[in-house]
N, C-alpha and C positions, 0 to 999 in steps of 0.2 A: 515435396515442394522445396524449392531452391529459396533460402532466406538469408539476409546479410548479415553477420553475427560480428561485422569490425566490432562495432562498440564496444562489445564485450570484452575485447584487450585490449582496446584505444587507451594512450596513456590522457591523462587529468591531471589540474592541479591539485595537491595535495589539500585535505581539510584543514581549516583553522585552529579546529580545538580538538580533541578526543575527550568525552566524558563516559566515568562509566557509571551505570544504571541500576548494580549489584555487583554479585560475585561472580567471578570465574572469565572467562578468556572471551565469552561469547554475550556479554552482558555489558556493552557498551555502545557510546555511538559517535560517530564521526559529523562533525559542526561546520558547514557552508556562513558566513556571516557577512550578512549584507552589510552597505558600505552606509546609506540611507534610515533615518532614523523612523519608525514606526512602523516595522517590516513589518508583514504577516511570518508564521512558521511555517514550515511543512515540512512536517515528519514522513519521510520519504521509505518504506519497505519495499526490499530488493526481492526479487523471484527467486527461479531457481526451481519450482515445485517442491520447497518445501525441505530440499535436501544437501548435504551437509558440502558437498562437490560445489554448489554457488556460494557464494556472502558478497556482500556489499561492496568488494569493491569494482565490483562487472558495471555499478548506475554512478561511477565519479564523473564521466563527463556530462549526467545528465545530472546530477546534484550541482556540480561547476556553471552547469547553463543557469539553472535555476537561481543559484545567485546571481549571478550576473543579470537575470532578470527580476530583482528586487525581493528573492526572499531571504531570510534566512533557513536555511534546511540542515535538516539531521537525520541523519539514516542511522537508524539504531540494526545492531545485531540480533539473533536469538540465535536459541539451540534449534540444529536440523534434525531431520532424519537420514541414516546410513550407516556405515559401517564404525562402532564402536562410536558412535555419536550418541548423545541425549536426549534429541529433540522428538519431537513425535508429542501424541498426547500423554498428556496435558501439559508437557514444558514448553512446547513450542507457545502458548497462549499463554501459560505464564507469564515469560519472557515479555509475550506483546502486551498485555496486559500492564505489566508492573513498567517498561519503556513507558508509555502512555501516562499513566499514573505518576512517574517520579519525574521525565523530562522536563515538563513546563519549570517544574520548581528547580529544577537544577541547572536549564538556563537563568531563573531568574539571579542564581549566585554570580552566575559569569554577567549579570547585571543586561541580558535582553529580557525584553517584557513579551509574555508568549499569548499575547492577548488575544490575536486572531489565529486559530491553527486550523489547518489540511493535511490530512491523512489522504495521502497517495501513495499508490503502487502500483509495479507491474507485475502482470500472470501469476502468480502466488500469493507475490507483495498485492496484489490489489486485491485477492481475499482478503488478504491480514489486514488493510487499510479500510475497505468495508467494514469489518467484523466489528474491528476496536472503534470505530466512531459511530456505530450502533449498541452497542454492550449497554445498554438501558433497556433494551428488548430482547436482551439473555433471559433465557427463563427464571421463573422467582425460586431462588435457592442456588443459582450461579456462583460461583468464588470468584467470576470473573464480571458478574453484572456490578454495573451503577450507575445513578442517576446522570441526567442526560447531562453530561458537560457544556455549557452555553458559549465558552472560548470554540469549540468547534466549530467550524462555520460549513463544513463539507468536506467529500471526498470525491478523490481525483483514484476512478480506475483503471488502468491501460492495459488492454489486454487482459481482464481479469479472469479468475477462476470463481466466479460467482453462484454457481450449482454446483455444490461435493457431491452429490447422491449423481449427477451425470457424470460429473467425471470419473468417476467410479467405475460409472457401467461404459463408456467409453474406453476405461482405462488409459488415460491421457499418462505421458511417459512411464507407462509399464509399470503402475499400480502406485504412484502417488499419492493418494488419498488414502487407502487402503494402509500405506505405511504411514502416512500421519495421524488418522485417526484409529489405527490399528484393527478395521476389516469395512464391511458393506452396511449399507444404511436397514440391510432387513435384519441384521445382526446384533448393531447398536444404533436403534432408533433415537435414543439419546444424547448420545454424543452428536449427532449431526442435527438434533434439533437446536443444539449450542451451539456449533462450529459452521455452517451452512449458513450462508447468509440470504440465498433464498429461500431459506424455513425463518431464519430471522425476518425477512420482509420490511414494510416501514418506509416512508419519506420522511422520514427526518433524521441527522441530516440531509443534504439534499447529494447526491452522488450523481455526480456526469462521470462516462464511460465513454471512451476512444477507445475502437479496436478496428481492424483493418480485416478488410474481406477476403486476401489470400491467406491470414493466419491461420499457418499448418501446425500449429503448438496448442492452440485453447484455439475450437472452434469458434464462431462469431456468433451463430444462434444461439449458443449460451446468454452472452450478452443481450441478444435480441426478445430474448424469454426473459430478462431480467426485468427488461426497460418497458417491456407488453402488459406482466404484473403491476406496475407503477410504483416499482422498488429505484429507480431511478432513471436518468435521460442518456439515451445512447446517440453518439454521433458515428457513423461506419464511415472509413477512412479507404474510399475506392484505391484499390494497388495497394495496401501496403501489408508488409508481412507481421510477422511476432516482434523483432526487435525496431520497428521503425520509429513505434512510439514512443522510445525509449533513445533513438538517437539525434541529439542536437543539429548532425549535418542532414538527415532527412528530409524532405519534404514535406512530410507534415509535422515535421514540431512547431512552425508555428500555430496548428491547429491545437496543439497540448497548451501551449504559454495562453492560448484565447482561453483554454477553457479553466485552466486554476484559476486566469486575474477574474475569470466571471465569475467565478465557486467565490472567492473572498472579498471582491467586489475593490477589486484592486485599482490605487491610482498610481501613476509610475513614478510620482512625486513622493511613496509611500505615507500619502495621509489617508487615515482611516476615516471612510462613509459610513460607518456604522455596523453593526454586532446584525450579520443575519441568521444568528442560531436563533 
């Protein structure tokens, strides 16, 4: 299936800040900073499936929109999986883990208050964005659970990879999963009862999902089995491919900007109507 992939080398304005989150090359994040004062956050995780070939700067013009539509956003890095890379289990969740954990406070140096945030992603990122605004319903003994953070007020999936144990048996870009979680769920039943955000389950946060019904990347009944569970609310985006929700000239990006200001109950004035975690 034929999908438009401009975006993915479309040039963007550069970010305003780079912070980094720890050590090393792959532990930091790039700063969208809205012009309005009382912005919501959203921490924005880039695709890729997981592997070391994508990073963050394939969603600049869609972190660039999103400022310009009243957030501020930060697209944090992590370690991938591939050739002489690090990432895989358990650094890859590491990485999103301790991003998660250390951002809020590390904007609040550069003096934004991260009082409202959204965790969104696209097709991998929107696993990883799922996962980390659920990690209260990590298993008990998790390094990566804890208690429900109340600053979160939802998550924004596009395209997500929200089933690992299907994608698996799909084998969605030629074994994906397998190389981040290092094999199959009848293998290590535990590791995807951690990393699988439909073994995770849960409404809370509350997670709205945009994906498109000719996506030939992450099937759409993934999504559709998510939202059937009442693990969260699917919108299906007739016509559009993998990368659509992901580009600002699209046709339905204005269906994506409807759905975060609803996730954070956004005014364009950026006055805050109240904390719905």
């Amino acid at each position: 299936m034929d999908e438009n992939r401009a975006v993915l080398s479309r040039s963007a304005p550069p970010p305003d800040l780079t912070i980094p989150y720890g050590e090393g090359p792959d532990r930091l994040a790039d700063c969208w900073l809205a012009s309005g004062p009382g912005a919501p956050v959203m921490i924005l995780w880039h695709g890729g499936f997981w592997r070391s070939a994508f990073d963050r700067m394939h969603i600049r013009p869609m972190a660039s929109a999103f400022r310009d539509a009243g957030f501020t956003v930060v697209t944090p890095e992590y370690r991938r999986t591939g050739d002489a890379a690090e990432g895989g289990w358990p650094a890859t969740f590491d990485d999103v883990a301790q991003a998660s954990d250390l951002l809020p406070g590390l904007l609040a140096v550069q003096g934004i208050a991260a009082d409202r945030i959204v965790h969104a992603g696209h097709s991998a990122g929107g696993h990883l964005a799922v996962w980390t605004a659920r990690r209260h319903r990590l298993p008990v003994g998790s390094p990566w659970r804890r208690e429900r953070d109340r600053r979160i007020v939802g998550a924004l999936a596009l395209a997500p990879v929200l089933d690992l144990a299907e994608a698996f048996r799909l084998d969605l870009d030629g074994g994906a999963v397998a190389a981040l979680l290092g094999g199959g769920p009848e293998t290590i039943p535990d590791r995807y009862a951690t990393a699988d955000p439909t073994r995770i389950g849960g409404s809370d946060p509350p997670v709205t999902i945009l994906h498109g019904d000719a996506d030939g990347r992450v099937p759409v009944d993934i999504s559709r089995r998510f939202a059937a569970a009442g693990f969260g609310v699917l919108e299906v985006l007739p016509g559009a491919d993998h990368f659509a929700v992901i580009d600002p000239e699209s046709a339905v990006w204005p269906n994506v900007v409807r759905a975060v200001r609803a996730l954070v109950a956004f005014d364009p004035c950026h006055e805050p109507k109240g904390d719905r975690g």
